[in-house]
N, C-alpha and C positions, 0 to 999 in steps of 0.2 A: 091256430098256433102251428108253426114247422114244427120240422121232426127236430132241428138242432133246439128249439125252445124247448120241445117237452126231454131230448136227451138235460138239457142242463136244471131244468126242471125237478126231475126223479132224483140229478145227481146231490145236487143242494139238499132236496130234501132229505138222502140217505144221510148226509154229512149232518146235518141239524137233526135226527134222529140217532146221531152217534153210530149209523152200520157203515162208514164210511170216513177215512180221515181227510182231512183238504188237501195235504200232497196226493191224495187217491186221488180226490175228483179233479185237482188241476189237470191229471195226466189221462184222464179220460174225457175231459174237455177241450185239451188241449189249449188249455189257457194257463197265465202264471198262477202261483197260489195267492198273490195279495187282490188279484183279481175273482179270487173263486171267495175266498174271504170275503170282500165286498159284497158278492154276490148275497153272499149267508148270512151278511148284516140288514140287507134287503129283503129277504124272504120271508113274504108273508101266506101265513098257511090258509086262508081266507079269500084272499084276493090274488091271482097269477099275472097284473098287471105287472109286476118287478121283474118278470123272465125278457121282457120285451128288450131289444135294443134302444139304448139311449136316442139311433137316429132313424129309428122307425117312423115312417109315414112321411120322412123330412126327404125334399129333395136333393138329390145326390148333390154335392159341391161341384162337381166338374160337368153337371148338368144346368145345372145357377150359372155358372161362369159362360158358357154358349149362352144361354136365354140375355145375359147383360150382356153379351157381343153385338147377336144379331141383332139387340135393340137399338144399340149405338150405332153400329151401321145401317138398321132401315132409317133413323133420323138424320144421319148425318147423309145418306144419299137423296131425302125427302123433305121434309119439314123445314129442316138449315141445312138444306142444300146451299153454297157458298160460304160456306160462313168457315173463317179460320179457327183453330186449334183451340185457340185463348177464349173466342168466343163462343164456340161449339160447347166447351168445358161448362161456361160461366150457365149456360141455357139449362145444358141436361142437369146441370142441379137444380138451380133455380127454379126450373118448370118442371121436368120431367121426376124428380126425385132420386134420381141417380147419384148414390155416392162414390164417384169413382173420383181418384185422381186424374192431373192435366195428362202425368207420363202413362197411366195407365190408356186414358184414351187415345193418345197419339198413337200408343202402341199399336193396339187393336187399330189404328186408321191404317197404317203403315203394313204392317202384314197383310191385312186387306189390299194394298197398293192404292191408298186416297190419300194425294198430298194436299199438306195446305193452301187451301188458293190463295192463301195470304204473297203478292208481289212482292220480291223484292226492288228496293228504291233503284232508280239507275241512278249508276255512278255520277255526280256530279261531273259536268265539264270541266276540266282543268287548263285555263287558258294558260299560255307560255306569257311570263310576267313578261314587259314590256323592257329595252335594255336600254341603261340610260343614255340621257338626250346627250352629253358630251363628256369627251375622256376627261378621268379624275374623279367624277363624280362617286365611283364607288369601283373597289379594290378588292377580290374575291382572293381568297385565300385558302391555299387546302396543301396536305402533302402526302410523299405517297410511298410504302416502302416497297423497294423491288429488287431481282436482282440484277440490278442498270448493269455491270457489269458483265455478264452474262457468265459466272463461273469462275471468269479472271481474278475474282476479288472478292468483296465482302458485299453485304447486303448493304444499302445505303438509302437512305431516304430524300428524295427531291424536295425540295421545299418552294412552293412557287406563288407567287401576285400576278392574276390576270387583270386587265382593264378591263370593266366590263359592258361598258360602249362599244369600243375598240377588238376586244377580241388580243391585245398586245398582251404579252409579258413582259411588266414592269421590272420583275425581278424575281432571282431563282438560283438556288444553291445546293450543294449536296451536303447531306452532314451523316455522320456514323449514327448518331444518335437516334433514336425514334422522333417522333414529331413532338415539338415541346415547345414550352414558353420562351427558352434560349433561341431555339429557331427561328420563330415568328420573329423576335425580336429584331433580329440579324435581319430578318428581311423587310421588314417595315423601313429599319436604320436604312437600307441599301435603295427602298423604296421613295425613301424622303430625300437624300445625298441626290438622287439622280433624277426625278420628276416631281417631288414635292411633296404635301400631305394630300390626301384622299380625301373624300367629302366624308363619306363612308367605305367600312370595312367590311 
């Protein structure tokens, strides 16, 4: 038994033989009173197992927390070695009895400096679509607001139809307005009057 077991030891006892009140023994234990109370609800004159700390003989928590580190990291540089994050996770439970979460393992990999060897995909090739086989075919459309004036004047937005064989501008106008249904319209109209319909738009 320490010296702090047998100090709270005597102090309980005096308080449970009445030479001593609970606000005395709090302040010579240095503990609160609902604390020394429990104590005194505890105290068996018989048996001195009740002096003992609740986490007596238990391993420290932030000594548990290291021991489930270094395990995760002797397995993940050993055992499943290769193996990603998702997988790694699914194992040490599975097998190893580890109840850790996926974030909690990552964590611990990362601070370690162990990324997942999981690749990422390479980007798919993005071939340039093909343009079509002859003008008219299809009529590309977009607008753009700027200041075309350069200060002289107001913002104005161009409105324009490329060919998109050709590379031509079909047709193309300025309007005040932002880009709108009224736009387009104008320019399809000016598109149709002067080269026809489009196959596509």
């Amino acid at each position: 038994m320490s010296q702090q077991e047998l100090q709270r030891l005597k102090v309980v006892e005096s308080e449970v033989e009445g030479r001593l009140r609970v606000a005395e023994g709090a302040v010579l234990l240095g503990l609160g009173e609902r604390q020394v109370k429990r104590l005194k609800r505890n105290y068996n004159a018989t048996d001195a197992e009740w002096v003992h700390h609740g986490n007596a003989g238990r391993q420290p928590a932030k000594a548990r927390t290291q021991e489930i580190r270094g395990r995760v990291l002797e397995l993940a540089g050993g055992k499943y070695a290769g193996f990603n994050d998702r997988h790694l996770h699914e194992k040490l439970i599975s097998k190893e009895g580890l109840t850790l979460s996926r974030a909690s393992i990552q964590r611990i990999l990362r601070e370690a400096g162990l990324r997942s060897p999981q690749k990422r995909r390479a980007p798919k090739y993005r071939s340039r679509r093909e343009r079509g086989a002859q003008e008219g075919m299809l009529l590309q459309v977009d607008g753009s607001r700027h200041a075309w004036l350069e200060g002289r004047g107001p913002y104005l937005t161009l409105m324009g139809g490329v060919d998109d064989a050709t590379n031509k501008v079909c047709a193309a106008h300025f309007q005040a307005e932002h880009e709108d249904s009224v736009g387009d319209l104008r320019l399809f109209r000016a598109q149709v009057e002067d080269r026809g319909i489009p196959g596509a738009i």
